[in-house]
C-alpha positions, 0 to 999 in steps of 0.5 A, spaced: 465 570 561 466 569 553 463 562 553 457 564 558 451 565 555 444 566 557 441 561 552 440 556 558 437 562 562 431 562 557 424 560 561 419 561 554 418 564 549 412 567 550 405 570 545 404 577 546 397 577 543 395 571 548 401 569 553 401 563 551 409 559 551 413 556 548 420 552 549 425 554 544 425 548 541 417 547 539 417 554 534 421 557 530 418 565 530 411 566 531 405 563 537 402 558 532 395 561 534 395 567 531 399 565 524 404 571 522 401 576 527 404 572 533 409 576 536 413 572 541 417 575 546 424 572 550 423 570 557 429 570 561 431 567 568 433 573 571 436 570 578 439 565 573 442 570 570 444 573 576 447 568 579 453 567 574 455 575 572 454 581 574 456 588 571 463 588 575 465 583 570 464 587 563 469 592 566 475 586 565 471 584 559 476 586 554 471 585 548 469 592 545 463 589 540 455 586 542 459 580 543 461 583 551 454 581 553 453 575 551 451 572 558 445 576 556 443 573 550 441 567 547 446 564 544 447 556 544 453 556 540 458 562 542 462 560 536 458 561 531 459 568 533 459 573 526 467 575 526 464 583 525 465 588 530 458 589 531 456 595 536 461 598 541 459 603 537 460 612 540 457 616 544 458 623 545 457 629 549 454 633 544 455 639 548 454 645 541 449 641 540 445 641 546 447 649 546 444 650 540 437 649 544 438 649 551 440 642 554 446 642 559 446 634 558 445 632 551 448 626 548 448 622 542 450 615 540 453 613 533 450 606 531 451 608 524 459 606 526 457 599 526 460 595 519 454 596 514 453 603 517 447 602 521 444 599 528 440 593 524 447 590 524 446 587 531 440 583 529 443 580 523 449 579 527 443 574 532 440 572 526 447 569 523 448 565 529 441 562 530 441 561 522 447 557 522 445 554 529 439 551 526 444 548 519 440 553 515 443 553 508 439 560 505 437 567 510 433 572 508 429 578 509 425 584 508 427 591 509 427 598 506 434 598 506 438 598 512 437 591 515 437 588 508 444 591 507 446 589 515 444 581 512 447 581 506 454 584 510 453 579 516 452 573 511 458 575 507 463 575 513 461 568 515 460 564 507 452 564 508 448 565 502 442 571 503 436 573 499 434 580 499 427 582 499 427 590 497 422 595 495 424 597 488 424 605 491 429 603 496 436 607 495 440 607 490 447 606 495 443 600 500 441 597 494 448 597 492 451 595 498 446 588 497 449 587 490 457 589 493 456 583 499 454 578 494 447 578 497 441 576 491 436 582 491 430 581 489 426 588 487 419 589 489 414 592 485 411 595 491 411 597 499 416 595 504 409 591 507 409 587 501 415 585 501 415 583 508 409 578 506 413 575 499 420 574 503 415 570 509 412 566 504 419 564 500 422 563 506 417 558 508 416 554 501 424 554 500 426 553 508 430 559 508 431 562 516 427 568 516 430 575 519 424 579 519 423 583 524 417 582 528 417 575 525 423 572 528 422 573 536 430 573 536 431 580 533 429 584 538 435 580 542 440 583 538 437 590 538 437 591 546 445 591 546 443 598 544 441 599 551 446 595 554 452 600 552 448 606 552 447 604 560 454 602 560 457 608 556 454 612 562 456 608 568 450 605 570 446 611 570 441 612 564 439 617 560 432 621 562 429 620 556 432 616 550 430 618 543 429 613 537 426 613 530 420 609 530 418 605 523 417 597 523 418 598 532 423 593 533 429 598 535 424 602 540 422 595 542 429 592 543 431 599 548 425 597 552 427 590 553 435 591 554 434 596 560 428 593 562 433 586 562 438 590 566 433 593 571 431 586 573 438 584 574 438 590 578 444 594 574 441 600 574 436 604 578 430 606 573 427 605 566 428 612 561 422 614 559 422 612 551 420 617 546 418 615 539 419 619 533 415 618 527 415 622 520 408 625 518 407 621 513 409 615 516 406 616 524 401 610 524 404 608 532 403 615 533 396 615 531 395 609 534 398 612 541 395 618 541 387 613 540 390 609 547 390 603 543 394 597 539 390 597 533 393 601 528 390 604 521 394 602 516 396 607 512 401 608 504 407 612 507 410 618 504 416 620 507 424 622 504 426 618 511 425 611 507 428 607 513 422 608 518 417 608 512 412 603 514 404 603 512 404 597 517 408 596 522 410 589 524 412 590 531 407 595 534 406 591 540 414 592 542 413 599 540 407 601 544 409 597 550 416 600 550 413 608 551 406 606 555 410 602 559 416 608 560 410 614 560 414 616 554 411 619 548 410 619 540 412 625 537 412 625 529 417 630 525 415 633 517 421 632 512 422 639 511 426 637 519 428 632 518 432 635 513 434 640 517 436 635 523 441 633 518 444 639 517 445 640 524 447 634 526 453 633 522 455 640 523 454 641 531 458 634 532 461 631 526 455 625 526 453 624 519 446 621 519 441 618 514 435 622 514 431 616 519 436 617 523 436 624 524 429 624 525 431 622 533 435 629 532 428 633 529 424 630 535 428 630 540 427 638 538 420 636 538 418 635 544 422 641 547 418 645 544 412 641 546 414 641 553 415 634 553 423 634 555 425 638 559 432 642 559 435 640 565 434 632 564 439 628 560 437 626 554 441 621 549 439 621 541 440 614 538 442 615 531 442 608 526 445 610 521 449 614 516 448 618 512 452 615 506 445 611 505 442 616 502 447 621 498 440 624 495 437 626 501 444 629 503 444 634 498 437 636 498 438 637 506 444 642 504 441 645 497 440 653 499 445 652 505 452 648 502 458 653 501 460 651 495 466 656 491 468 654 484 475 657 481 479 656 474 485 654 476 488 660 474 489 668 478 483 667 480 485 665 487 488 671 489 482 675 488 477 669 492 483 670 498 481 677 498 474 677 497 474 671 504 478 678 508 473 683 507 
């Protein structure tokens, strides 16, 4: 099965915006007709798929990483494999944490276990493949953080120089990730949209592969093996509701894709329902969905959850669709529970999660409160990513709540000891 994949099974690329297809081979990111806004999505031949491989064969597939399902992605040169460990990553039973408000089955899946410490590691890991596939010499991106650190370590495990475009605000430990990797960094002076917008027109005049999200229709590829383990993890039986943070859209849009690949494969029964967790001063889809439109009204984000601080974004379409077409929800969060998302969440099941990531934590209380989720119904918490990203973030989240004691190296001790027994 290792060398079986689903690149021969793919029928188009097609526009999101008008339908309009495309072979691989006539367009490398977005529909021609509507410039960078052309969104394109994979269009697979499910019976083609399933003629070769079914579910029953993962369960001999020694291969514990993304590349387990390579029969479902659209890879042309298995070999170019990046030589990572890329997903595969843990899925608890977080049962404290579920007794804190009431879930008998609440589950949370760590993807800040991947090698750069985030989800963003499973696109990059495609991105690598289809850069190398096409002979590329540079790769390059734009990200608040997460998916530009995931480049720069995917890029440094196979000897590929990448390009960085990255807010200026972006946090001090992502940056140095970048830097540690060997990537070159280039520190924009202003939004992650505008950063978005350089690194296209670098990569078109220089002739880098590109591994926005949003642009290249690949991307959201990597992102559905999200959706593969978490069916897989669980036997085949997926969650009621899956809950994500929401910046750019990609990786809510990439969980659509991979259950709704392996429902028309017929490997599982049902679609979850999808719930999207914006921050307050970054919940533009979530306006957007509230108003029963596409049409979003940009906005200058304000949010400590720098990795879903998105004034514009970029795969909105794949976001809507993916909680329109799940009835699910968009449910937005403030900081101040973002904050305490972290703190529970690391002290209730040991996962230790960035303030973006924490916020699926904060929603997924959210929409308890709002009667949204149901207490009985299994609900699964995607976490994308670790809480070493943002060290600041981390002891703001514990200030008035940490348990710090300070003792000089002297008798001292013997009088703390006591006071602890009384």
């Amino acid at each position: 099965m290792r060398d079986l994949t689903a690149y021969d099974a793919i029928l188009c690329l097609r526009c999101l915006l008008c339908g309009a297809e495309y072979a691989p081979e006539e367009v490398r990111y977005v529909c021609p007709h509507h410039g960078n806004e052309g969104i394109l999505d994979v269009v697979y031949d499910y019976a083609a798929i399933a003629a070769r491989v079914d579910r029953d064969a993962l369960a001999v597939q020694p291969q514990q990483d993304m590349w387990r399902y390579l029969p479902l992605l659209p890879v042309a040169t298995p070999a170019l494999c990046p030589p990572l460990a890329v997903g595969w990553t843990p899925l608890v039973r977080a049962e404290r944490l579920g007794r804190r408000v009431g879930f008998h089955d609440l589950w949370v899946k760590d993807d800040g276990r991947n090698p750069t410490a985030s989800l963003k590691d499973r696109a990059s890991a495609l991105a690598m493949i289809k850069a190398r596939e096409l002979g590329a010499a540079t790769i390059t991106t734009a990200s608040s953080g997460n998916a530009a650190a995931a480049l720069a370590g995917m890029a440094a495990s196979v000897g590929l120089p990448a390009v960085i475009f990255v807010p200026a605000t972006a946090p001090e430990a992502k940056v140095a990730q970048l830097l540690i990797y060997g990537a070159t960094v280039v520190l924009v002076e202003g939004t992650y949209d505008q950063a978005f917008d350089l690194c296209i027109e670098a990569a078109d005049r220089r002739g880098w592969y590109c591994r926005n999200t949003a642009y290249n229709p690949y991307m959201t590829e990597g992102k559905k093996t999200a959706a593969y383990e978490i069916a897989e993890q669980l036997g085949w039986q997926v969650p009621d509701c899956v809950v994500v943070a929401v910046g750019d859209g990609c990786i809510i849009g990439g969980l659509h894709k991979g259950f709704r690949d392996l429902h028309a494969l017929g490997w599982i029964e049902r679609l979850p329902r999808l719930i999207g967790v914006q921050a307050e001063g970054s919940a533009v889809l979530h306006d957007a969905w509230q108003r029963g439109t596409d049409e979003i009204r940009p906005i200058v984000p304000r949010t400590i959850a720098d990795s879903i601080s998105v004034g514009v974004p970029r795969d909105r379409l794949k976001a809507l669709r993916a909680v329109r077409e799940t009835d699910g929800v968009f449910v937005t969060v403030s900081d101040t529970e973002i904050l305490a998302a972290m703190r529970e969440l690391a002290r209730l099941t040991g996962v230790f999660a960035e303030p973006a990531a924490a916020a699926a934590w904060a929603g997924a209380r959210r929409a308890i409160a709002d009667g949204l989720v149901h207490k009985d119904e299994r609900v699964l918490v995607l976490v994308t990513g670790n809480g070493l990203k943002d060290i600041p973030a981390a002891m703001h989240a514990v200030e008035g709540h940490g348990r710090i004691v300070r003792l000089p190296p002297s008798a001292a001790l013997e009088e703390w000891l006591a006071q602890t027994e009384e």
